[in-house]
VEXDO-607963 format. One record per residue (C-alpha): residue number from 1; residue in three letters; chain; x, y, z. Coordinates in Angstrom, 3 decimals, padded with zeros to 6 digits. Example, Ala and Ser with C-alpha at 12.3 -4.5 7.8 and 13.67 -1.06 7.14 Angstrom:
+-----+--------+--------+----------+----------+----------+
| num | residu | chaine |        u |        v |        w |
+-----+--------+--------+----------+----------+----------+
|   1 |    ALA |      A |  012.300 | -004.500 |  007.800 |
|   2 |    SER |      A |  013.670 | -001.060 |  007.140 |
+-----+--------+--------+----------+----------+----------+
END
This chain:
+-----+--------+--------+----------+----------+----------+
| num | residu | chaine |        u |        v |        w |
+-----+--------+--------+----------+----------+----------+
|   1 |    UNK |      A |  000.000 |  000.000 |  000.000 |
|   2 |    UNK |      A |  001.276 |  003.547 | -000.477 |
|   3 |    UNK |      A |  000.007 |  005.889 |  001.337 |
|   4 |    UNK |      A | -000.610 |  009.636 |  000.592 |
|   5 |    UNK |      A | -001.487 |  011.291 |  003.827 |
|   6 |    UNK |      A |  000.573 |  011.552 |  006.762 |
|   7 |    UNK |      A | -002.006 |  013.036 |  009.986 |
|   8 |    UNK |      A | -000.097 |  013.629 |  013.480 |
|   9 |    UNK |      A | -001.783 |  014.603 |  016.551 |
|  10 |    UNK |      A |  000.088 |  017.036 |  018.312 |
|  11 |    UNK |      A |  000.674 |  016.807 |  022.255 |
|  12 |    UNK |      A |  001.886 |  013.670 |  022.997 |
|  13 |    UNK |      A |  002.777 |  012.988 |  020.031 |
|  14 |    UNK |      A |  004.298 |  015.227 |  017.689 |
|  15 |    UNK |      A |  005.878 |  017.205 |  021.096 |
|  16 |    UNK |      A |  007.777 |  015.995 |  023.728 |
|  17 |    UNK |      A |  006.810 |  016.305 |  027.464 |
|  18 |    UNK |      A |  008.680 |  019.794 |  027.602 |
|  19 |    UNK |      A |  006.982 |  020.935 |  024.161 |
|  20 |    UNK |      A |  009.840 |  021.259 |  022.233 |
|  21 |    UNK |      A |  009.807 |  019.895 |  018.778 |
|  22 |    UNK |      A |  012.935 |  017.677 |  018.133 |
|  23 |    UNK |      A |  015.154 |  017.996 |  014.998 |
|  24 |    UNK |      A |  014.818 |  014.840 |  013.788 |
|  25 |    UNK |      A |  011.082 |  015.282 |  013.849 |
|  26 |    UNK |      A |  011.213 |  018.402 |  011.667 |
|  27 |    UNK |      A |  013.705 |  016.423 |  009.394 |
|  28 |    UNK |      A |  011.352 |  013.160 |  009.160 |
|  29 |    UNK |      A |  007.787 |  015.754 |  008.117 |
|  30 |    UNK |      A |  009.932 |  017.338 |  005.769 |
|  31 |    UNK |      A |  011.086 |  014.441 |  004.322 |
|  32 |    UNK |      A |  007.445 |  012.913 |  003.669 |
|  33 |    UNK |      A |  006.500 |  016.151 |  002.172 |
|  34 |    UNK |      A |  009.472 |  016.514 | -000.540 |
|  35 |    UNK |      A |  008.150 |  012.852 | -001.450 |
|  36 |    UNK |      A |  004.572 |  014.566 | -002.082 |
|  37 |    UNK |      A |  002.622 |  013.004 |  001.453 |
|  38 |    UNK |      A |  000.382 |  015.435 |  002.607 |
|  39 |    UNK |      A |  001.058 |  016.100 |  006.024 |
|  40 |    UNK |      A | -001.846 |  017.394 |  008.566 |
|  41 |    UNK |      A | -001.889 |  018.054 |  011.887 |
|  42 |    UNK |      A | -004.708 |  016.975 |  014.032 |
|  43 |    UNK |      A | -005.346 |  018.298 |  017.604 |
|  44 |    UNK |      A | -007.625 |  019.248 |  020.043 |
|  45 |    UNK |      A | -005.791 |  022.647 |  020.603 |
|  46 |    UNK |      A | -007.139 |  026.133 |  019.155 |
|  47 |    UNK |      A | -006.558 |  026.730 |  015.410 |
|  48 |    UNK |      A | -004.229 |  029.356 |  016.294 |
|  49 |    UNK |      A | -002.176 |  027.468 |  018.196 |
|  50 |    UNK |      A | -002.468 |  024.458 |  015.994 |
|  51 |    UNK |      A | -001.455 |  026.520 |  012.873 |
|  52 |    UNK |      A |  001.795 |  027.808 |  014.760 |
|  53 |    UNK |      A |  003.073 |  024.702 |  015.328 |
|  54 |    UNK |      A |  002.027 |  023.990 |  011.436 |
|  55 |    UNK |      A |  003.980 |  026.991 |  010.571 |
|  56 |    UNK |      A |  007.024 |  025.400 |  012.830 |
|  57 |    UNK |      A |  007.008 |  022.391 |  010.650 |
|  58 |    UNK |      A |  006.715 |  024.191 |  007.453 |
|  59 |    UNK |      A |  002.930 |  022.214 |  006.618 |
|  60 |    UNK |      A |  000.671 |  024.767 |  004.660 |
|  61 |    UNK |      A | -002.182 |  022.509 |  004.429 |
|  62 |    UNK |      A | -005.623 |  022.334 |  005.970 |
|  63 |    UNK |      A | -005.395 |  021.301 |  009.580 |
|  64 |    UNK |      A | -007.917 |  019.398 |  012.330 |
|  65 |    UNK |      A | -007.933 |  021.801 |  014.963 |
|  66 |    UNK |      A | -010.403 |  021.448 |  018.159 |
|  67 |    UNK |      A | -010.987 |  017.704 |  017.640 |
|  68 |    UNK |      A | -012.418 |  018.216 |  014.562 |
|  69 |    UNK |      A | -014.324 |  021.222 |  014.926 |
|  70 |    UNK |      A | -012.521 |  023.556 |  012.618 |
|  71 |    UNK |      A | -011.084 |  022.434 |  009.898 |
|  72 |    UNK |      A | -009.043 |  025.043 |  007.723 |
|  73 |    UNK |      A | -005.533 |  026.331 |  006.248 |
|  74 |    UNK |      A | -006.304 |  029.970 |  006.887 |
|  75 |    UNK |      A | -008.199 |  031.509 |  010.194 |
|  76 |    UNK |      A | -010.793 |  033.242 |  007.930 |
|  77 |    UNK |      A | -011.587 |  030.480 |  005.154 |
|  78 |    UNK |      A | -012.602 |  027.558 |  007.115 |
|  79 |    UNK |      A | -013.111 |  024.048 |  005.011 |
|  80 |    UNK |      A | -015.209 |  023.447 |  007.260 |
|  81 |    UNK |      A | -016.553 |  024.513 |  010.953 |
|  82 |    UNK |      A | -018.718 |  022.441 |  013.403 |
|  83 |    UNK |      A | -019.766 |  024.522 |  016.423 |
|  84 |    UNK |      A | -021.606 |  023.831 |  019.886 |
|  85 |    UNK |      A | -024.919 |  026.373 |  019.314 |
|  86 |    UNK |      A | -024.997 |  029.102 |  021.893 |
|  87 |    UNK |      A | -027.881 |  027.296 |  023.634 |
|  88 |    UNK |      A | -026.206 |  024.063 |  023.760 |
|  89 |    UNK |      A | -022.879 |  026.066 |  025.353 |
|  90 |    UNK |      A | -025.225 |  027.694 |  027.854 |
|  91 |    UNK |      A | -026.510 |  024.393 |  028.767 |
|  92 |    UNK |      A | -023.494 |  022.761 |  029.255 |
|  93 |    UNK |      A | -021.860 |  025.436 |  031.253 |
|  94 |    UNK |      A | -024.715 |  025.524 |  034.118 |
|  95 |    UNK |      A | -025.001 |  021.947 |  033.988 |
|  96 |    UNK |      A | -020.684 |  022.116 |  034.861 |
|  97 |    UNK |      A | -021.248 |  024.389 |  037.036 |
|  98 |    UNK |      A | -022.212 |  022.000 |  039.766 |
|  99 |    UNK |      A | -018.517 |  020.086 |  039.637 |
| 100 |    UNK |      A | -015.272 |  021.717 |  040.930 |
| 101 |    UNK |      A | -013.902 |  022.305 |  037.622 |
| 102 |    UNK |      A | -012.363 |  024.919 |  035.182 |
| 103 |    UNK |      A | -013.997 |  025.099 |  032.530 |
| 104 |    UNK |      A | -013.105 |  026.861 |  028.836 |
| 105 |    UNK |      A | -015.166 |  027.939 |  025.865 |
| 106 |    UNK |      A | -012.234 |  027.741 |  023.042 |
| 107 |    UNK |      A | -013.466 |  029.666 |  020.224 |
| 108 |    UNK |      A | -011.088 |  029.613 |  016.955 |
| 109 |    UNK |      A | -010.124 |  033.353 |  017.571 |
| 110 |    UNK |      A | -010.392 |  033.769 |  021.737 |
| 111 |    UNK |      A | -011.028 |  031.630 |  024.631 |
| 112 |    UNK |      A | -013.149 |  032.464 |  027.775 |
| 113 |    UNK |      A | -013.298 |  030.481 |  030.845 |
| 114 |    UNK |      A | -015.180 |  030.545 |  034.074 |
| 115 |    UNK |      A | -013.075 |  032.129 |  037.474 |
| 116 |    UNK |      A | -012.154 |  029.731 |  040.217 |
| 117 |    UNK |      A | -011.780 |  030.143 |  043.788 |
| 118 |    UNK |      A | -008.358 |  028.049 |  043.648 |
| 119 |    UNK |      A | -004.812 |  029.352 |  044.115 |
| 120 |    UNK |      A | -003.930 |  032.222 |  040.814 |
| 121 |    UNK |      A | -001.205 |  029.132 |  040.312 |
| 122 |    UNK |      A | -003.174 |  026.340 |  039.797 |
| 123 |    UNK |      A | -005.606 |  028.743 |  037.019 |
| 124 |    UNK |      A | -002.074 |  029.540 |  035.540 |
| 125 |    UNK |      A | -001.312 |  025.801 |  035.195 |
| 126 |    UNK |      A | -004.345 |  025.181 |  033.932 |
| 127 |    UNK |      A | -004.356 |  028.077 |  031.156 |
| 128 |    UNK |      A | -000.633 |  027.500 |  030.158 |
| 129 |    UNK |      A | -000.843 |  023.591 |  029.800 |
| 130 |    UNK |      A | -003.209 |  023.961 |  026.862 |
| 131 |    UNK |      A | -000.517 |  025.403 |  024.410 |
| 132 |    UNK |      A | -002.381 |  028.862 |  024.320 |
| 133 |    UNK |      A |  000.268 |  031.295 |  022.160 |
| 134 |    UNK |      A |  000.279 |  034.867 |  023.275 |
| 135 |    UNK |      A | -001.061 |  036.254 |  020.140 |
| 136 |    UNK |      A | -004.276 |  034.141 |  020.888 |
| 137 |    UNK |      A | -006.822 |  036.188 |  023.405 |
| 138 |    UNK |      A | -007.709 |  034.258 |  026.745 |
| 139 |    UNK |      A | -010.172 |  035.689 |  029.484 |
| 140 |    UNK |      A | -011.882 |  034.821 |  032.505 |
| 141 |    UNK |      A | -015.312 |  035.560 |  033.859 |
| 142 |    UNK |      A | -017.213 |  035.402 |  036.659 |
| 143 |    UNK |      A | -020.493 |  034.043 |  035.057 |
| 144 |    UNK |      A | -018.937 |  031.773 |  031.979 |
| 145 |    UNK |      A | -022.702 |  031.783 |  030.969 |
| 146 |    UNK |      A | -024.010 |  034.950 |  030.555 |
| 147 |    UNK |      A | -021.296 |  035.626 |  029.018 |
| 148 |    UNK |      A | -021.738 |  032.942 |  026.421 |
| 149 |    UNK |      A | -025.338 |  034.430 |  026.415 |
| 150 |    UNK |      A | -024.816 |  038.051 |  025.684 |
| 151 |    UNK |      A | -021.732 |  037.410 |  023.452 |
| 152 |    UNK |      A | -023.698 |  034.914 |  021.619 |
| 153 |    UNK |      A | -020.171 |  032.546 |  021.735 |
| 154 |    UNK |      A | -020.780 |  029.301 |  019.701 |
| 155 |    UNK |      A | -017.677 |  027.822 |  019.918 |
| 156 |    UNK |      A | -016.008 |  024.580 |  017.991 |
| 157 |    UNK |      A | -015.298 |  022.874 |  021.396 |
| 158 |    UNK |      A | -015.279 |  023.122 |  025.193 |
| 159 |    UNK |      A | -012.491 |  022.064 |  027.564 |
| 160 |    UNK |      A | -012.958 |  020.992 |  031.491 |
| 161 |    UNK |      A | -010.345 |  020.288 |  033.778 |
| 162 |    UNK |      A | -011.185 |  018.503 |  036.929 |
| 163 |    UNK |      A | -009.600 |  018.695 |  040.231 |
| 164 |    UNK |      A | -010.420 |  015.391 |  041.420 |
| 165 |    UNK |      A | -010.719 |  011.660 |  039.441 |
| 166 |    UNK |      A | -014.018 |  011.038 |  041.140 |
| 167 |    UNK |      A | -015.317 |  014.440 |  040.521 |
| 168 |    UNK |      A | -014.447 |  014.193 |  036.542 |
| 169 |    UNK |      A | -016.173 |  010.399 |  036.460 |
| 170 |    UNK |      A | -019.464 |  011.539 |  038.020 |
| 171 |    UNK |      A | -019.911 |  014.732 |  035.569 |
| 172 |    UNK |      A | -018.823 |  012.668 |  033.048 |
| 173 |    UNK |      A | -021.758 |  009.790 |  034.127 |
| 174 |    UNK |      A | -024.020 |  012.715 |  034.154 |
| 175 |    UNK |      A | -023.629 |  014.407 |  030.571 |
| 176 |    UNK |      A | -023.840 |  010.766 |  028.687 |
| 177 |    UNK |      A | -026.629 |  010.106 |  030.693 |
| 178 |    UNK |      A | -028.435 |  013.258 |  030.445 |
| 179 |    UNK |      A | -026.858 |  015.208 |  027.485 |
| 180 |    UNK |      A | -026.176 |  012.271 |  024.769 |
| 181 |    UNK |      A | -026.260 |  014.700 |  021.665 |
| 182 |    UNK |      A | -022.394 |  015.638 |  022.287 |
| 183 |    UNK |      A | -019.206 |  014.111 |  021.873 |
| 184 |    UNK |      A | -017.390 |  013.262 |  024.760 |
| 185 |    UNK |      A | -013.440 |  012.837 |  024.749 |
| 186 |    UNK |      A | -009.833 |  013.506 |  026.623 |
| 187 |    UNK |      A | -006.327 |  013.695 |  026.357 |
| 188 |    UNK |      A | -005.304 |  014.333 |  029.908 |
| 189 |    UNK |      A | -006.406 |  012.716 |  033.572 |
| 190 |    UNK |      A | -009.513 |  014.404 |  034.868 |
| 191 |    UNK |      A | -009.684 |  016.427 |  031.827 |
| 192 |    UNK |      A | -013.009 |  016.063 |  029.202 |
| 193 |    UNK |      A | -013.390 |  017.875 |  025.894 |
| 194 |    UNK |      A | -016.557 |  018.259 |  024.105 |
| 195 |    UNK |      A | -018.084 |  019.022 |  020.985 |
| 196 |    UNK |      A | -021.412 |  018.625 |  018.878 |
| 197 |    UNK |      A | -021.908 |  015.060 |  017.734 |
| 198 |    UNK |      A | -020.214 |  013.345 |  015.627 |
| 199 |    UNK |      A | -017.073 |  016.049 |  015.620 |
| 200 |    UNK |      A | -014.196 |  013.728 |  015.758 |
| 201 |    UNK |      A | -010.782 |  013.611 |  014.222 |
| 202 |    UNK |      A | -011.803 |  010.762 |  012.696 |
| 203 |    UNK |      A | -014.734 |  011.990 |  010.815 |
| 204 |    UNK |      A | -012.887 |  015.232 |  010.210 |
| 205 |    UNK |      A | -010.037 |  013.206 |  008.658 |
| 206 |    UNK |      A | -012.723 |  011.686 |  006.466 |
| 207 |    UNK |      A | -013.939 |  014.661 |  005.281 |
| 208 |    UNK |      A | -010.610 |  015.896 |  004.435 |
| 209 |    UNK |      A | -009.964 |  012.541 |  002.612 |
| 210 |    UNK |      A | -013.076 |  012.875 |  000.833 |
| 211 |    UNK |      A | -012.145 |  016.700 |  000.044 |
| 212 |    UNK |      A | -008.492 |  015.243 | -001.271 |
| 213 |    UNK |      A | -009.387 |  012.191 | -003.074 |
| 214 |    UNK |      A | -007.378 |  010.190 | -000.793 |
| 215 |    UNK |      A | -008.729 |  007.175 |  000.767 |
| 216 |    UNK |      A | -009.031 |  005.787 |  004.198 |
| 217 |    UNK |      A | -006.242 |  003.207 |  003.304 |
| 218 |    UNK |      A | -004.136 |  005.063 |  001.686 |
| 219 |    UNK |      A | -004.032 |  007.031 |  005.365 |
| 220 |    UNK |      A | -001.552 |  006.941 |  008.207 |
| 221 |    UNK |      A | -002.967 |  008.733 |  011.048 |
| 222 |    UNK |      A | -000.630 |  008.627 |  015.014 |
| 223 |    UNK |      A | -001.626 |  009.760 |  017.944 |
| 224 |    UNK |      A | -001.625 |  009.069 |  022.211 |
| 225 |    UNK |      A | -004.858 |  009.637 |  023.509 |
| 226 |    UNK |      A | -008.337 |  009.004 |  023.733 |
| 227 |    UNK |      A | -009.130 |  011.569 |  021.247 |
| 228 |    UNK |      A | -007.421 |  009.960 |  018.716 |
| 229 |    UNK |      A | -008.927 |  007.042 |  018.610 |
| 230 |    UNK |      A | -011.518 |  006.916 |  016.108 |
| 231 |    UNK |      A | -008.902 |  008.519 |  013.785 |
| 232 |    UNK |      A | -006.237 |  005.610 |  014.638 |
| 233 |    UNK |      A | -008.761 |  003.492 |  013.791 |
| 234 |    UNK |      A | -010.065 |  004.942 |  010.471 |
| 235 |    UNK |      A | -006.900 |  005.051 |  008.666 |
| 236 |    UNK |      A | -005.468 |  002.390 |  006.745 |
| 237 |    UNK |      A | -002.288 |  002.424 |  009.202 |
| 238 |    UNK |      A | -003.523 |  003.775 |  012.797 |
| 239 |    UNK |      A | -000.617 |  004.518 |  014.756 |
| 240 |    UNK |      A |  000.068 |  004.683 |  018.509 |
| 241 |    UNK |      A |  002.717 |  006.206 |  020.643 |
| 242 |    UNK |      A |  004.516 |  004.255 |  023.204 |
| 243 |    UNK |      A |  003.497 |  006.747 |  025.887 |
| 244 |    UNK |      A | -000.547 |  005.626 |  024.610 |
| 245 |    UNK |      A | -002.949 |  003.923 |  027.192 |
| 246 |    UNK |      A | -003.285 |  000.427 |  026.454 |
| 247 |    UNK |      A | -006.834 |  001.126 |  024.959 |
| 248 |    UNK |      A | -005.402 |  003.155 |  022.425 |
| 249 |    UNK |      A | -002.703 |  000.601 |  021.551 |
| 250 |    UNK |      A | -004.928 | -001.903 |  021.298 |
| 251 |    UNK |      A | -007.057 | -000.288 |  018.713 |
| 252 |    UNK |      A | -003.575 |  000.394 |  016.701 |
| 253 |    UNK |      A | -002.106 | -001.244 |  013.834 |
| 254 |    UNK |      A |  001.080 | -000.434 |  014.829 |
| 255 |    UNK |      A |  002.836 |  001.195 |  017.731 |
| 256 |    UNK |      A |  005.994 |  003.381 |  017.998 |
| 257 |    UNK |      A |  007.740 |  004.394 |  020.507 |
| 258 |    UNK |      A |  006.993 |  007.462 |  023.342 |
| 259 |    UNK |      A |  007.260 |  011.219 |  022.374 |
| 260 |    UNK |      A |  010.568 |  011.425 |  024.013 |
| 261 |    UNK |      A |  012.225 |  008.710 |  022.073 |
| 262 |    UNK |      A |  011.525 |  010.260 |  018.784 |
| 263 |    UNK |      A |  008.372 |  008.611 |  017.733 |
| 264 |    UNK |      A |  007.317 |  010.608 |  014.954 |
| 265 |    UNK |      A |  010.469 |  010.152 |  013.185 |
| 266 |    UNK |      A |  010.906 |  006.969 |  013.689 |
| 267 |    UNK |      A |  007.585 |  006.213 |  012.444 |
| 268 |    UNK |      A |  008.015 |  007.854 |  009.291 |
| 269 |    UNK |      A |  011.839 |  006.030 |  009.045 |
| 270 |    UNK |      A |  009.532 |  002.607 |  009.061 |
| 271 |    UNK |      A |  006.608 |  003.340 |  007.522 |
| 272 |    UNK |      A |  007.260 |  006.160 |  004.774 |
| 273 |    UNK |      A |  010.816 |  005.462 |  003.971 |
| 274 |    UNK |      A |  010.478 |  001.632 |  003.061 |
| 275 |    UNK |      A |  007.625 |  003.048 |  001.069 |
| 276 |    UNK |      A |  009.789 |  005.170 | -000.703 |
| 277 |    UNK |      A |  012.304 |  002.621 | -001.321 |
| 278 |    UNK |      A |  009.681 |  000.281 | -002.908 |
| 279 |    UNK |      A |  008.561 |  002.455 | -005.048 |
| 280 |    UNK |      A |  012.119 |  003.426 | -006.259 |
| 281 |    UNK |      A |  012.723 | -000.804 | -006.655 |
| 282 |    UNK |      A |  008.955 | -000.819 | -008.474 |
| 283 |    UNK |      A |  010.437 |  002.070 | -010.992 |
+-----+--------+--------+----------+----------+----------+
END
């Protein structure tokens, strides 16, 4: 099989635990793209800060940014945009607001999240761990919902961090029982991220395939998390990093190693370059 489209999620997978991108990682994407791949990234982050890592990498394609939400090369000419209605945010916010959490409306141009009683350090953690670049607007409020209300804010996804395991399980028993019509995901412990149904990587992979005229099999698509699963398992070759929980591995075709042993590149070394070579032999 040779396959035409290379998509990488990005924490966890394409960065290491520090968030630094490693040279051989830059070398291996830019390899795959002399050879005509098309390289994507797909990620839960903001487009903004998806599309600055893109930029990092040299990739001017369309990218998957909030799992699937917005889909686009530039800011203002989406391929394609799937939002939470302003209702539907509302709802979810007052329902949240009955857990301990933090929670954060992540528009493609700002972000807005609700104000904790908690130490200023743990909100910092909490703001900084989600790869927010300074360019890209981030605000708090005291009422996250009447400000979603008056603002009319109908944003591609919503991120909630939980303070405590048990905490993020009940709300999370709650909204599947309760709210169904919404996909429910993570990438992080005590950490959920939702969007309107059926916004996924993997369906927003499909689209792009379908958009590309590149098929499923002709896909390899890596990632760490439970986010990325329905993507790992659409493409032809689903990939999973070392540092992956075992659910994700299982559901993998194949399995590399962590984000701090040079995954990514060694990935494409195994997969792309033996491709290469065959086709060289085939010639």
């Amino acid at each position: 099989m040779v396959y035409r489209l290379l998509a990488i999620d990005i924490d966890g997978t394409l960065l290491r635990s520090n968030f630094r991108i490693d040279k051989e990682t830059k070398e291996a994407i830019d390899y795959v793209q002399q050879k005509g791949v098309y390289v994507t990234l797909a990620s839960g982050r903001s487009f903004p800060s998806t599309q600055k890592i893109a930029k990092a990498l040299k990739i001017d394609n369309y990218l998957i940014s909030h799992n699937g939400g917005f889909i686009a090369s530039s800011l203002d000419e989406p391929l394609q945009e799937k939002r939470l209605s302003v209702e539907d945010t509302y709802r979810l916010v007052e329902v949240l607001g009955n857990y301990e959490c933090h929670m954060r409306v992540v528009h493609e141009r700002f972000s807005v999240g609700n104000q904790l009683k908690q130490k200023s350090q743990l909100v910092a953690k909490l703001t900084l761990s989600t790869g927010d670049p300074l360019f890209y607007p981030v605000s708090f409020t005291e009422n996250l919902g009447d400000y979603v209300l008056s603002q009319e804010v109908a944003p591609p996804k919503m991120d909630v961090q939980f303070f405590d395991e048990k905490e993020c399980d009940s709300a999370m028993k709650y909204l599947k029982e309760h709210m169904p019509d919404f996909e429910y995901s993570s990438s992080a412990k005590c950490q959920l991220e939702i969007t309107a149904k059926k916004v996924t990587k993997g369906n927003a992979l499909r689209f792009l395939g379908e958009k590309l005229g590149i098929a499923p099999n002709e896909m390899v698509a890596i990632g760490d998390s439970y986010n990325d699963l329905d993507m790992i398992e659409f493409a032809g070759l689903g990939v999973a990093m070392a540092n992956a929980p075992d659910e994700v591995k299982r559901k993998a075709k194949w399995i590399t190693r962590t984000n701090d042993q040079l995954g990514v590149p060694y990935m494409v070394k195994e997969v792309f370059r033996k491709q290469m070579r065959f086709q060289t032999l085939k010639r």
